[in-house]
DOGU-334725 format. One record per residue (C-alpha): x, y, z; residue in three letters. Coordinates in steps of 0.05 Angstrom, whole numbers, plus 32768, in hexadecimal, padded with zeros to 4 digits. Last residue first. Layout:
% DOGU-334725
XYZALA
...
This chain:
% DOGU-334725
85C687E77C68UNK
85BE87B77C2CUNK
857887C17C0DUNK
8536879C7C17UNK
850187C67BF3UNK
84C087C67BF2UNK
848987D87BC0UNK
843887E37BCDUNK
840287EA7B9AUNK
83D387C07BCEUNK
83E2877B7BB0UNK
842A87797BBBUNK
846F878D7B9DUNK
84B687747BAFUNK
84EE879A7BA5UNK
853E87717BB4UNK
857C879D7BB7UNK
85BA87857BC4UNK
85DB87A97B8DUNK
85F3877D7B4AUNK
85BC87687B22UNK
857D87927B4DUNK
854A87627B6EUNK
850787607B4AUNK
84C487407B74UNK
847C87257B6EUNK
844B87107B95UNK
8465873C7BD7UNK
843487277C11UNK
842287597C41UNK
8448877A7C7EUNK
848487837C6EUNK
849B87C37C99UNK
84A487977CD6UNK
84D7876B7CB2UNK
84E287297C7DUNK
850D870F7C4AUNK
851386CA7C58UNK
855286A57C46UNK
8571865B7C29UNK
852C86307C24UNK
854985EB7C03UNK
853385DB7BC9UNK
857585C97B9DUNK
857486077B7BUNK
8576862F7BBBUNK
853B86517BD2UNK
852F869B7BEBUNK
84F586B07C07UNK
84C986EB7C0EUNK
84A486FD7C4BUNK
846B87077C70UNK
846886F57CBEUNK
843D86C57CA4UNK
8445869D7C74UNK
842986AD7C2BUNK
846B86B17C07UNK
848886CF7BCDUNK
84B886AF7BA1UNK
850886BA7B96UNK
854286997B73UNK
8582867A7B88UNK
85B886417B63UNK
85C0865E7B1CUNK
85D186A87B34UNK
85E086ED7B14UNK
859E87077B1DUNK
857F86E77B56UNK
854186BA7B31UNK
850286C07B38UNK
84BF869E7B51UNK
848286BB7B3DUNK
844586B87B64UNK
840386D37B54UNK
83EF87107B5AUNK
83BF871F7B98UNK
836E87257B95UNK
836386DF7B71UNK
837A86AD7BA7UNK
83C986AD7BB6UNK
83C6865F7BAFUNK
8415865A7BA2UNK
8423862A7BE2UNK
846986127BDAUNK
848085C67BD5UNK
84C485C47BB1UNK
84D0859C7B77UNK
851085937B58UNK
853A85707B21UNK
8504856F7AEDUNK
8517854C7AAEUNK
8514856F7A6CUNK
84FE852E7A3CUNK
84F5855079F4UNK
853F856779F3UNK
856285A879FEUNK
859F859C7A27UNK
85B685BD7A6FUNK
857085C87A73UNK
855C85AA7AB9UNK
851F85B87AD5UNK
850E85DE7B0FUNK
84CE85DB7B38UNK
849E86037B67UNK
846385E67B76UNK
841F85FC7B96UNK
83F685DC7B59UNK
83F286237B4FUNK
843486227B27UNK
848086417B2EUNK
84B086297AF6UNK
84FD86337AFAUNK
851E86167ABCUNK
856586067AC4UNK
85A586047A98UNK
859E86477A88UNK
85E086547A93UNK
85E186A27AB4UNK
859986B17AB9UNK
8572866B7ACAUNK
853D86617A9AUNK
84FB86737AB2UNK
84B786647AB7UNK
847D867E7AD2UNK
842F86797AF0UNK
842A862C7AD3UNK
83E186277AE5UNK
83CC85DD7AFEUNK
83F085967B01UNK
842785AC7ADDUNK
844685997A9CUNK
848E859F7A82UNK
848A85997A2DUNK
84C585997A0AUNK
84E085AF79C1UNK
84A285D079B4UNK
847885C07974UNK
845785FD794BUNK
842385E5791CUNK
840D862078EBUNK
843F865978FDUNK
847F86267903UNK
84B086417932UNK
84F086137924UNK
8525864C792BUNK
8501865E7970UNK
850E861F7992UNK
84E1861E79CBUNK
84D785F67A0DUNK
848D85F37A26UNK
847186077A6DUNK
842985E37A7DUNK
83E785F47AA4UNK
83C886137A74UNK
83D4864B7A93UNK
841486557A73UNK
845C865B7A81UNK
848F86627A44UNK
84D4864C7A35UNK
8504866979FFUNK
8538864E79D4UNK
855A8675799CUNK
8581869F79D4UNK
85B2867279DEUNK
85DA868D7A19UNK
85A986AA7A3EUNK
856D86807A33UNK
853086AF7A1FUNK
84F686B17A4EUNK
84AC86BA7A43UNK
847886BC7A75UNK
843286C47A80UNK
841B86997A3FUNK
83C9869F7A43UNK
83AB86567A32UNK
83A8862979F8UNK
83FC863179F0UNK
842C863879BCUNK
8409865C7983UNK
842E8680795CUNK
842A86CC7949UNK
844B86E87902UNK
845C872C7911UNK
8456876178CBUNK
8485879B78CFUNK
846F87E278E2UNK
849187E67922UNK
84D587D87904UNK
850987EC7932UNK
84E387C5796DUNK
84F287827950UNK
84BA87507964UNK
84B88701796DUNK
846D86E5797DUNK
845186BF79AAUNK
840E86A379B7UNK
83DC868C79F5UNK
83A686BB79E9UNK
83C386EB7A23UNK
840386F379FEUNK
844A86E079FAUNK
8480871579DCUNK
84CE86FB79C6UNK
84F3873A79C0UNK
8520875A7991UNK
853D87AA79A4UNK
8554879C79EBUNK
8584877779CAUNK
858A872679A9UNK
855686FD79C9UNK
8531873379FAUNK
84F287237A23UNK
84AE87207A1AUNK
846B87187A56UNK
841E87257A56UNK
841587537A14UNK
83CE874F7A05UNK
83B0873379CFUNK
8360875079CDUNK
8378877A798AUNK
83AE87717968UNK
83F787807987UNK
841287C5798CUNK
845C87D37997UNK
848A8804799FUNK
845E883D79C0UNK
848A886F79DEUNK
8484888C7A24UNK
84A888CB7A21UNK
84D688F37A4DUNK
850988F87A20UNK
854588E47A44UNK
852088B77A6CUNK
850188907A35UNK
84C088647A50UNK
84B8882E7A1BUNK
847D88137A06UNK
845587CD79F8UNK
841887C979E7UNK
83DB879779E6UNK
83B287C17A19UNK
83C487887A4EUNK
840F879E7A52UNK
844F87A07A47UNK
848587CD7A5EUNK
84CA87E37A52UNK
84F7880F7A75UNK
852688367A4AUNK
856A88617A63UNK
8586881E7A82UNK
859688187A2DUNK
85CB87D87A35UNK
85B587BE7A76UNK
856F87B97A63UNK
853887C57A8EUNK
84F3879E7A92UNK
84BA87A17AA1UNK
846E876D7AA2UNK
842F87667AAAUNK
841487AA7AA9UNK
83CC87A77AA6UNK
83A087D27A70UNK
83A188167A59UNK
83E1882A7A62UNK
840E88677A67UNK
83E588707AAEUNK
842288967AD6UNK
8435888F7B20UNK
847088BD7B3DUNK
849488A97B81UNK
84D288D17BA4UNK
84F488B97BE5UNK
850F88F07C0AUNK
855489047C16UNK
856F88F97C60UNK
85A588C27C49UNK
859088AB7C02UNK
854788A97BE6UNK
852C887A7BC4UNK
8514887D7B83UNK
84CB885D7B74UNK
84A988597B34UNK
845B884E7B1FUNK
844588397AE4UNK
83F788267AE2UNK
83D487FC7AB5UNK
839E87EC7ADEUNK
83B787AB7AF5UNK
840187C07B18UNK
843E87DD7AF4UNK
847C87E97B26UNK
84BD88077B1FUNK
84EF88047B56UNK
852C883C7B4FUNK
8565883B7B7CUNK
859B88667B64UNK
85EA88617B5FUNK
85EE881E7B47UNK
85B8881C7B06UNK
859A87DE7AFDUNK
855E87F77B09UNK
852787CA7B2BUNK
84E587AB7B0BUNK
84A587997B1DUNK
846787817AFEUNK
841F87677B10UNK
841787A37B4DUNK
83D287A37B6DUNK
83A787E47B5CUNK
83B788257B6FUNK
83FE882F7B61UNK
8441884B7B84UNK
843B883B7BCDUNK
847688427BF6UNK
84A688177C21UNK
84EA88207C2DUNK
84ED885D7C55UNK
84BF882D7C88UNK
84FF87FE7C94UNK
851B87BA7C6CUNK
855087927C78UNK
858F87767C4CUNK
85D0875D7C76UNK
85BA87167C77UNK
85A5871D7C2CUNK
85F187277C1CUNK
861886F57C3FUNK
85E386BC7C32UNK
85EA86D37BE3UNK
863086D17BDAUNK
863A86947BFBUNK
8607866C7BD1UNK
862A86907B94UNK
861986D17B70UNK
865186DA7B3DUNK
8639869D7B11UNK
866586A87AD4UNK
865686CE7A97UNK
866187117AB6UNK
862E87497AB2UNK
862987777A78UNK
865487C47A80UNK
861187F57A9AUNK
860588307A68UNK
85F288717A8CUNK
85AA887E7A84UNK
859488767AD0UNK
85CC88A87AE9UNK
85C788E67AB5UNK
857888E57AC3UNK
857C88E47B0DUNK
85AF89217B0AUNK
859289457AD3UNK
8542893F7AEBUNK
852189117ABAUNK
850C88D97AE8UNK
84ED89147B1FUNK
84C1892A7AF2UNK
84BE896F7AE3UNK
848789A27B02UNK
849A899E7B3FUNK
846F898A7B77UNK
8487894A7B8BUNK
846D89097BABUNK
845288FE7B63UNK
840688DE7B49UNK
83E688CB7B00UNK
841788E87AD3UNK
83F888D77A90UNK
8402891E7A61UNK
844589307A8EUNK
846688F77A72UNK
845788F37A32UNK
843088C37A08UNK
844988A779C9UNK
84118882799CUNK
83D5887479B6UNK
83B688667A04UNK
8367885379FEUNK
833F88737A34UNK
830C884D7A51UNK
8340882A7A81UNK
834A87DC7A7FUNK
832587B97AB7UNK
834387737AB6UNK
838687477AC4UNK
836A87057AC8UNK
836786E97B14UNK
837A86A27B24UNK
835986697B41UNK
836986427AFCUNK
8327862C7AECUNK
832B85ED7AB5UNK
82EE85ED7A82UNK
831D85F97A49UNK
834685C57A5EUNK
830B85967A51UNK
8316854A7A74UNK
833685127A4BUNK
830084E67A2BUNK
82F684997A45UNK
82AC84A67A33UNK
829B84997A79UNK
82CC84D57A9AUNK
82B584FE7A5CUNK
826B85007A86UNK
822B85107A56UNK
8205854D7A55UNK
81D285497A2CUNK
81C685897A09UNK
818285A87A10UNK
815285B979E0UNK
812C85F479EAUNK
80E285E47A07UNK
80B1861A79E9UNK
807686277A17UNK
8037860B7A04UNK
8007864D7A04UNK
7FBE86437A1EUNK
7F88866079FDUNK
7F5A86887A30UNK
7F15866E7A31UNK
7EE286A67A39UNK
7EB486B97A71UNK
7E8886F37A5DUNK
7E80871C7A9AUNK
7E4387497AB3UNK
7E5187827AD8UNK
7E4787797B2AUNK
7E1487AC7B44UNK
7E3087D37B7BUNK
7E5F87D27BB2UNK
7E5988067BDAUNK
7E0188027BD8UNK
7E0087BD7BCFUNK
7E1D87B67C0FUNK
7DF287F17C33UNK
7DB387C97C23UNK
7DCC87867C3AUNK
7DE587A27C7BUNK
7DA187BC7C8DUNK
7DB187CD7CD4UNK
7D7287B07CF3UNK
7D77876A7CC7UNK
7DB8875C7CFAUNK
7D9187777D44UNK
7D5387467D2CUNK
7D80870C7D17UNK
7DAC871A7D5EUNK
7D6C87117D77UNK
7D5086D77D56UNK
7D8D86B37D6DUNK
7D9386C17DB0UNK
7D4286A17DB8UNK
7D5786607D9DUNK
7D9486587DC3UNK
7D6686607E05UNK
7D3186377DEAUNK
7D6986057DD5UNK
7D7F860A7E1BUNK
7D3A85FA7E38UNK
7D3585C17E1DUNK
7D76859B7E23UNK
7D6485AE7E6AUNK
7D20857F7E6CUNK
7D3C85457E49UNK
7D7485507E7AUNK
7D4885487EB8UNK
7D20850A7E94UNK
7D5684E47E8EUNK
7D7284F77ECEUNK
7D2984E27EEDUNK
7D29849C7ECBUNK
7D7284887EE1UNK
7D5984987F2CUNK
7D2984617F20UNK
7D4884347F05UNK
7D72842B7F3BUNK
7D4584317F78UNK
7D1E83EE7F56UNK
7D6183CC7F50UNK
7D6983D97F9CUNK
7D2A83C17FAFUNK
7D3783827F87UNK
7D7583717FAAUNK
7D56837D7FECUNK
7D1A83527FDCUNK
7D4283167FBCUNK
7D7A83208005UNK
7D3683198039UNK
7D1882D78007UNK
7D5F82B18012UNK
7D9182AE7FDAUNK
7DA0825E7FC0UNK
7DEA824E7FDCUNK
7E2582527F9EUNK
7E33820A7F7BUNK
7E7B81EC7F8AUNK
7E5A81B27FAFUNK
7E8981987FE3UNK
7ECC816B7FE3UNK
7EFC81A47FF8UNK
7EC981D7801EUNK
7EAB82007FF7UNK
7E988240801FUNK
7EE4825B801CUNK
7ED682637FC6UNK
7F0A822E7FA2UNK
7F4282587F73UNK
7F79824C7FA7UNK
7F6A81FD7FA7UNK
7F6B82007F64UNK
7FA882227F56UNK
7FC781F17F85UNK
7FAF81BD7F5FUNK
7FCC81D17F1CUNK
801081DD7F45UNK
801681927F54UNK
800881867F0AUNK
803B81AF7EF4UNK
806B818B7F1EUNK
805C81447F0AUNK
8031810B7F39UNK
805F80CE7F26UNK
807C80D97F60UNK
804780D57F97UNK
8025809F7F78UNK
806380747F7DUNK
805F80867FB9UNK
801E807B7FC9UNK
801A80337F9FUNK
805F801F7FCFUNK
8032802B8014UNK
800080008000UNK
């Protein structure tokens, strides 16, 4: 008996142990375990109590019924009533009538159907990617970053002009320019014997000499308007004479004065357009040449006072850049639609044939200095090309080498005493040097130096230089700050900064005299400095 229970006792599961707990809970405390589950019948006392309360029930749900039956009444009547009053007060002030009155009767309108126009659709050009074609991309849709010389004056500049008929500004009140006084005059036309061969300003020469050059307030003045594109300094030793051309076509000239004497600054307009670029031979130191946007180019005389036209190219060519091949008298002349041409100043009148070199404006031209039938040019079309001028071809011509840069080439230059290296500066934020020691169609470059060129459109672009008299050192602006202008070696390294209180804004472009040490940089603002040995 005792096994069957136990064995009773587990098989019986857990679930099953809780079921009967749950129904032991959910069993009423008047059912005993083993009784009838059914409620107790009501007695007769609990029937009548329950129905006396039903009866209470409905009845107080009879007289609310009835009570808001009764005020639903009433506040219609009320509502009723408000509104035939306010009809009353509304039909009492005869809107209507005074309505009709103001506005009056409305004319009759014939409604017509209006034809509608189709507007005309233009055609459009599909635009289709040359990335997906396999095409190279459109130079001609390439932005440069760089700001065309504009704004060229209403009045057109012809023929010889004279100095007193285009002085613009002077720091003096005399009635004669300073440039043709007798003393000034007598000193910046004397002949100048032609610099040596040989590379007379050396790495040592140069660390000596721009350690001892430094700039002060009497060194600074402003001689144009607008922002300076060109500078230049006389080679003359015993004055020091900057000349500066800036966008407007503008001349301005700076001599500085010596010991107490004052510095003296004249500004003429014997342009029309830009002047991009001036030079100053050695051999006639009497002329200063410029070129400019107005497609001229003339020559300021000292002696006579006169601005001289000697050359006029067609129309919408402006002069950008030349230099001489063989005298002050021949020059090689690049243009703003991307040509050159080769002019002789003693014959004005004689027929220039104009080649195309580049797609793009040409900014510079230079003309080796020992074999002056090859010449190099920088162009915004983003490449500098090696010319032989004996093979100039007007239909096709073909450079000798191409040297191409990843954006604007800004200038190029051989280097002035071999010319056995091209110095290139480029927006690509480059400066580079190639070597030229022999003319071939693969010029290799020897150096690349990292230099930030992005001077934005409001300042002149950059133009590295060489030192006059030196194959190992140029020059090129800076935008560091405290300003500056710098001095490289050929082989990249940074050798000297120019720098000092009274420079305070960036110098784009810059002339240092052959054989003085005397470096002018010009700026944005119409401003030149000078560093000068002291």
């Amino acid at each position: 008996m005792r096994t069957g229970i136990s064995q009773g006792i587990q098989s019986l599961s857990f679930y099953g142990a809780c079921a009967m707990i749950t129904r032991s809970k959910g069993t009423k405390r008047h059912s005993p375990v083993g009784e009838n589950k059914d409620p107790l019948p009501e007695t007769g006392e609990e029937v009548a109590k329950r129905a006396k309360v039903e009866k209470r029930a409905a009845g107080n749900k009879k007289a609310t019924a009835k009570q808001m039956e009764t005020n639903s009444e009433e506040f219609d009547a009320i509502r009723q009533k408000n509104i035939e009053e306010k009809m009353a007060f509304l039909q009492s002030l005869n809107i209507d009538g005074l309505k009709l009155d103001l506005v009056g009767a409305k004319k009759a309108t014939t409604s017509t159907t209006a034809v509608k126009k189709k507007d005309k659709v233009e055609a459009v050009t599909r635009r289709q990617s040359l990335r997906l074609q396999s095409k190279p991309p459109d130079k001609e849709a390439l932005q440069t970053f760089e700001d065309p010389v504009t704004g060229v004056l209403k009045v057109e500049r012809v023929g010889p002009l004279a100095f007193a008929s285009v002085l613009e500004s002077s720091s003096t009140e005399a009635d004669q320019s300073f440039l043709l006084e007798d003393a000034t005059r007598s000193t910046l036309k004397a002949s100048l014997p032609s610099l040596p061969k040989e590379n007379v300003r050396d790495l040592e020469w140069c660390k000596k000499a721009f350690r001892k050059m430094t700039i002060d307030d009497t060194c600074v003045e402003k001689l144009t308007v607008h922002r300076i594109t060109s500078i230049a300094v006389h080679p003359s030793k015993d004055v020091t004479l900057a000349c500066a051309g800036d966008k407007r076509g503008c001349l301005g000239f700076f001599k500085l004065g010596k010991g107490d004497a004052e510095n003296m600054v004249e500004t003429y307009t014997p342009h029309a357009g830009g002047v991009m670029c001036l030079k100053i031979s050695r051999d006639m130191p009497q002329y200063i040449y410029s070129g400019s946007y107005d497609e001229t180019i003339r020559r300021a005389d000292i002696e006579t006072g006169v601005f001289e036209e000697v050359y006029r190219a067609p129309i919408d060519c402006g002069v950008l850049y030349f230099a001489w091949y063989d005298g002050p008298s021949t020059m090689t002349v690049s243009f703003s639609d991307g040509c050159v041409s080769f002019i002789d100043t003693r014959a004005p009148g004689e027929q220039v044939t104009r080649y195309q070199a580049h797609s793009h404006r040409i900014r510079t031209v230079d003309v080796h200095p020992m074999q002056s039938q090859y010449f190099v040019t920088g162009s915004t079309d983003r490449m500098a090309k090696v010319w032989d001028r004996r093979k100039m071809t007007k239909r096709n011509p073909e450079p000798i080498a191409t040297l191409e840069h990843r954006r604007s080439c800004t200038s190029a230059f051989f280097s002035p005493v071999s010319g056995n290296k091209i110095l290139t500066t480029s927006l690509d934020n480059t400066v580079r040097l190639f070597d030229s020691s022999s003319f071939t169609s693969n010029i290799r470059m020897s150096t690349c130096i990292k230099h930030f060129n992005e001077t934005g459109r409001w300042l002149t672009p950059f133009r590295s230089t060489w030192v006059p008299g030196s194959d190992d050192i140029f020059l090129v602006g800076s935008m560091l700050h405290p300003r500056c202008i710098e001095a490289y070696t050929s082989d990249g390294s940074l050798m000297h900064k120019f720098t000092g209180e009274s420079l305070g804004s960036v110098c784009s472009i810059m002339d240092m005299h052959p054989e003085l040490s005397v470096l002018a940089g010009g700026n944005s603002g119409g401003r030149v400095y000078i560093f000068r040995d002291t």
